[in-house]
C-alpha positions as CSV (number, residue, x, y, z in Angstrom):
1,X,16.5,4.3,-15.5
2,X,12.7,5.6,-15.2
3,X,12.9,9.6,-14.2
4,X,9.6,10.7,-13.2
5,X,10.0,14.7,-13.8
6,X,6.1,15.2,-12.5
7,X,4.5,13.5,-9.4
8,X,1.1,13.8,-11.2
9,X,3.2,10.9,-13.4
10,X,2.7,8.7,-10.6
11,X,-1.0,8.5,-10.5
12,X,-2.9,5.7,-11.4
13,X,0.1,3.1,-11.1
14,X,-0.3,0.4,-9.6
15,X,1.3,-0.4,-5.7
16,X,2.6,-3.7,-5.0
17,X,4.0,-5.1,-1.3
18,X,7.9,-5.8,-1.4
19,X,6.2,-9.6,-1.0
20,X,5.5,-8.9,-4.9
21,X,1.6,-8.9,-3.8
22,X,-0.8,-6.5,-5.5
23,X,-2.0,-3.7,-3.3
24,X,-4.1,-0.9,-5.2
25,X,-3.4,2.6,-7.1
26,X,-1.6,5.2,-6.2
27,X,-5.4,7.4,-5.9
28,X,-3.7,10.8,-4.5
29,X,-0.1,12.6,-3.6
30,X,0.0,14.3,-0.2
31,X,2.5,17.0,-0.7
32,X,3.8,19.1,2.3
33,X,6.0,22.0,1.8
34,X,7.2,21.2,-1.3
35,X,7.9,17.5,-0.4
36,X,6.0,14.1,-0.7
37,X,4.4,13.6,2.8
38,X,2.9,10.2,1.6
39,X,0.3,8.3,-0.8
40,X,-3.5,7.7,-1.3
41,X,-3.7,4.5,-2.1
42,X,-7.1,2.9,-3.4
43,X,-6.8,-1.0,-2.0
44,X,-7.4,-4.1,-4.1
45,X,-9.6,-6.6,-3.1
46,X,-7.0,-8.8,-1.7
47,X,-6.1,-6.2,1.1
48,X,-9.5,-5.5,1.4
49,X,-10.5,-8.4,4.7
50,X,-7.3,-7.8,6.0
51,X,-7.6,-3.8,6.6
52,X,-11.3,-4.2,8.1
53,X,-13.1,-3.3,4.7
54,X,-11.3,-0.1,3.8
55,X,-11.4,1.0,0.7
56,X,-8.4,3.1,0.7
57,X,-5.2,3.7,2.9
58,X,-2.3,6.5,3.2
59,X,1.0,5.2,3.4
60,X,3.7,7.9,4.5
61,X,6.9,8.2,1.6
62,X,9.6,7.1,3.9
63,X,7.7,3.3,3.4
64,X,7.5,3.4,-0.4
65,X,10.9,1.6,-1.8
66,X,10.4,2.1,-5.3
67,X,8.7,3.8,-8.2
68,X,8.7,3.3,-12.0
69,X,6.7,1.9,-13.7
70,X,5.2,0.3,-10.8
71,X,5.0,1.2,-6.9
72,X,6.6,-0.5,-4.5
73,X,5.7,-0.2,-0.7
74,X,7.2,-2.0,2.4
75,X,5.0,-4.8,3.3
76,X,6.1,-4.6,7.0
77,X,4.5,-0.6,7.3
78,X,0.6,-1.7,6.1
79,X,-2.0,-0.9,8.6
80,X,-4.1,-4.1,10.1
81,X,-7.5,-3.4,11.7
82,X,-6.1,-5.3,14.7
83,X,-3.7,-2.9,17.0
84,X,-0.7,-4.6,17.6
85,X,-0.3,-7.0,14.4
86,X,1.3,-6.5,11.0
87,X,0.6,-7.5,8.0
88,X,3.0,-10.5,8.0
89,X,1.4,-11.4,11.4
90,X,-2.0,-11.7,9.4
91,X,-1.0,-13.0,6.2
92,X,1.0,-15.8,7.5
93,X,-2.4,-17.4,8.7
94,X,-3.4,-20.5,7.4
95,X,-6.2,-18.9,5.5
96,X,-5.7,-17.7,1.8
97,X,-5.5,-13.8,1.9
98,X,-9.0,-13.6,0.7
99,X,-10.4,-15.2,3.0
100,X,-8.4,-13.7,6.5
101,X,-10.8,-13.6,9.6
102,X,-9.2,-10.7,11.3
103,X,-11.5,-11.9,14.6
């Protein structure tokens, strides 16, 4: 078992969706009163299309499932440029996740 004793550890690793997709690097910790509010995440240019050109995100702890030597985030809690759909919603589309038309 991995025990990470600093969170400063944790930067630079790479995030991947519990879909096993690559997603970024962990950029930046949020830490509020003592506890891990949630991640900077620098995006890959996979989830680039799909999050209207962002170049990075913030995903709040209670959606990270895993850390060690890599990150693992909950697929289902990404952000979508569209309101209303989920990142299942636009990756099941017939298109190849590089080239998602989010119009």
């Amino acid at each position: 078992m991995l025990r990470i004793k600093r969170v400063g550890d944790i930067l630079g690793k790479q995030v991947y969706t519990s879909e096993g997709d690559f997603f970024g690097q962990v950029e930046e910790v949020n830490v509020t009163e003592n506890k891990v509010d949630g991640w900077r995440i620098r995006i890959g240019s996979g989830f680039m299309s799909m999050l209207g050109g962002a170049r990075g995100v913030i995903i709040p702890h209670q959606f990270v499932r895993a850390i060690g030597d890599v990150v693992i985030v909950n697929k289902a809690s990404l952000p979508v440029s569209e309101p209303g759909m989920t990142a299942e919603a636009v990756m099941s589309e017939d298109a190849s996740p590089d080239v998602v038309d989010l119009v």
